[in-house]
N, C-alpha and C positions, 0 to 999 in steps of 0.2 A: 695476402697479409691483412691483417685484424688492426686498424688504427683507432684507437679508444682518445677521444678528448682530453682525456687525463691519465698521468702515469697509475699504472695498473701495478704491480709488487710479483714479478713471477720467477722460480725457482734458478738457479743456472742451469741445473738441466734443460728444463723449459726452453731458456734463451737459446743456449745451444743447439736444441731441435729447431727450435723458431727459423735460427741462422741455417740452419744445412737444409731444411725443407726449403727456404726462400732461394737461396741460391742452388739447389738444388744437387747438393754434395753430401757425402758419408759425414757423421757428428765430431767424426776425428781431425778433419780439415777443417770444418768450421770452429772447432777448438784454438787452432793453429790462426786462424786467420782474426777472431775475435783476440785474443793474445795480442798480436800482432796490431790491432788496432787501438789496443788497451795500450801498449809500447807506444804508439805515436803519439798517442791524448800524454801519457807522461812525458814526453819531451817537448810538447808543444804548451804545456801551462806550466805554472810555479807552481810547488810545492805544496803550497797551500793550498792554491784551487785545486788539485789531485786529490789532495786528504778531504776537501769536503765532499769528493765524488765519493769515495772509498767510504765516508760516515754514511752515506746514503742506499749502499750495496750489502745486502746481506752477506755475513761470513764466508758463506760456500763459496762466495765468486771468486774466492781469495786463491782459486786453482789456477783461473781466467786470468788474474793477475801477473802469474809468476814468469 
């Protein structure tokens, strides 16, 4: 894995490949499981600290989201 000092800007696709090459699974579970961890961050903060994640996320991740 590639650890850069400062947040870097990359694709959801990207992410997704990022996630299943690390864990070392097809890009369709790590869909699932990135979701899945998207799910916990929103019930573990308020509403408002989720929305200022979500200003910070390009559009596309809005699949990641759902």
């Amino acid at each position: 894995m590639i650890v850069s000092p400062s947040a870097q800007p990359i694709s959801a696709a990207e992410f997704v490949e990022r996630v299943a090459k690390e864990l070392e699974i097809p890009p369709a579970e790590a869909r699932k499981r990135i979701r899945a961890v998207f799910h916990t961050i929103r019930e573990a903060i308020s509403l408002g600290e989720f929305r200022d994640i979500l200003m910070e996320l390009d559009p596309e991740y809005a699949d990641l989201l759902a």
